[in-house]
Structures are given as structure tokens and as C-alpha cells.
C-alpha positions in Angstrom: 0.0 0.0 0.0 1.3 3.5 -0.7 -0.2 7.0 0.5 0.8 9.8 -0.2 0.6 12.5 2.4 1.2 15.5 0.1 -2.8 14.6 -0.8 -4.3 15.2 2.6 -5.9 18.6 1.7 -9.7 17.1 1.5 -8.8 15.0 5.1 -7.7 17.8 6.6 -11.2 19.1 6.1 -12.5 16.3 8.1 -13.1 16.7 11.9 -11.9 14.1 13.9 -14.4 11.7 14.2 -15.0 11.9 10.3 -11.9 10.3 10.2 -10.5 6.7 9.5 -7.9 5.2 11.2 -5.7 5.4 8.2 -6.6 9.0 7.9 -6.0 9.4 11.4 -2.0 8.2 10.8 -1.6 9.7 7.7 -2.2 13.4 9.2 -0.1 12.3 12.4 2.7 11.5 10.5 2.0 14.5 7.8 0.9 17.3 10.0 1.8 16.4 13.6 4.6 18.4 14.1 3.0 21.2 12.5 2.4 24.1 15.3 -0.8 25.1 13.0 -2.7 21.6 13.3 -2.1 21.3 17.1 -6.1 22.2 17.6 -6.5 18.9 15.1 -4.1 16.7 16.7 -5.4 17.1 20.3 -8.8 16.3 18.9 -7.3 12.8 17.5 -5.1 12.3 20.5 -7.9 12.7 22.7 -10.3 10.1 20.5 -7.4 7.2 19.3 -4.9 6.2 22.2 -2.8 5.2 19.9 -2.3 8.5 19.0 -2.0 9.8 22.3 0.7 7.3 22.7 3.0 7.9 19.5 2.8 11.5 20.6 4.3 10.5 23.9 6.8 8.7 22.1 7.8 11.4 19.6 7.7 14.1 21.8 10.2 12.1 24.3 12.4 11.1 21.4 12.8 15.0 19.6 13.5 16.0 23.5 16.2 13.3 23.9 17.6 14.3 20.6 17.6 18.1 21.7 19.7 17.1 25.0 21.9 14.9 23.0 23.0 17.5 20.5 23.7 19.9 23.2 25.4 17.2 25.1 27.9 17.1 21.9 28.1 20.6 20.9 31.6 21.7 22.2 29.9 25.5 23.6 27.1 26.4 23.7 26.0 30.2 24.1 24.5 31.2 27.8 20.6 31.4 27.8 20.6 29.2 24.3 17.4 27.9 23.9 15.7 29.1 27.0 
């Protein structure tokens, strides 16, 4: 099967519940990290715990990679990223 996210324009006109779960993933993994869609995602976090739960897991992994590249930078300005 192949989807192609750049196609989500009529799904992104759905609501939530309109939704399949296919639709559900493909705007997760489309729009999810998109600060505009946040209204959206809550909406399908808060109806598909599966969601919820690869948001968990993403947001834990783009923190982890935040610490680990300041971890590795050799200086890093004062007040950077506060």
C-alpha cells in the first residue's frame, strides 16, 4: 500500500471523528509536528490512544535528541534555547 501525504488537503477538512484510522496516521505523520494543526491533533489524541501514545513517544524522542546534541556541541551560548 502507498499514501501519499502531500494529498491530505480534502482530510484535513474532516473533523476528527469523520476520520478513518488510516486517515487518522496519515495526518499524524504529515501534520503532527505542524504548530498550525495542534487544535486537530489534540482532537485525535484525545479520540485514538494510539495517538496519544506515538505522541508521547515522539515528543520524548525530539526532546532526547535536543539534549543529546547539546550534550555534543563543544559551547554552547549562555541562555541558548531558553
Amino acid at each position: 500500500m502507498f499514501v501519499e501525504l502531500s494529498k491530505l488537503s480534502a482530510v484535513m477538512k474532516k473533523t476528527a471523528p469523520e476520520m478513518t484510522d488510516l486517515e487518522f496516521w496519515c495526518v499524524f505523520f504529515a501534520h503532527g509536528h505542524e504548530p498550525e494543526h495542534r487544535e486537530l491533533l489534540n482532537r485525535m489524541i484525545a479520540a485514538k490512544e494510539e495517538i496519544r501514545l506515538a505522541s508521547e513517544i515522539l515528543t520524548g524522542i525530539s526532546k532526547d535528541e535536543i539534549a543529546r546534541a547539546f550534550s555534543l556541541a563543544p559551547h554552547v551560548p549562555d541562555g541558548y534555547g531558553k
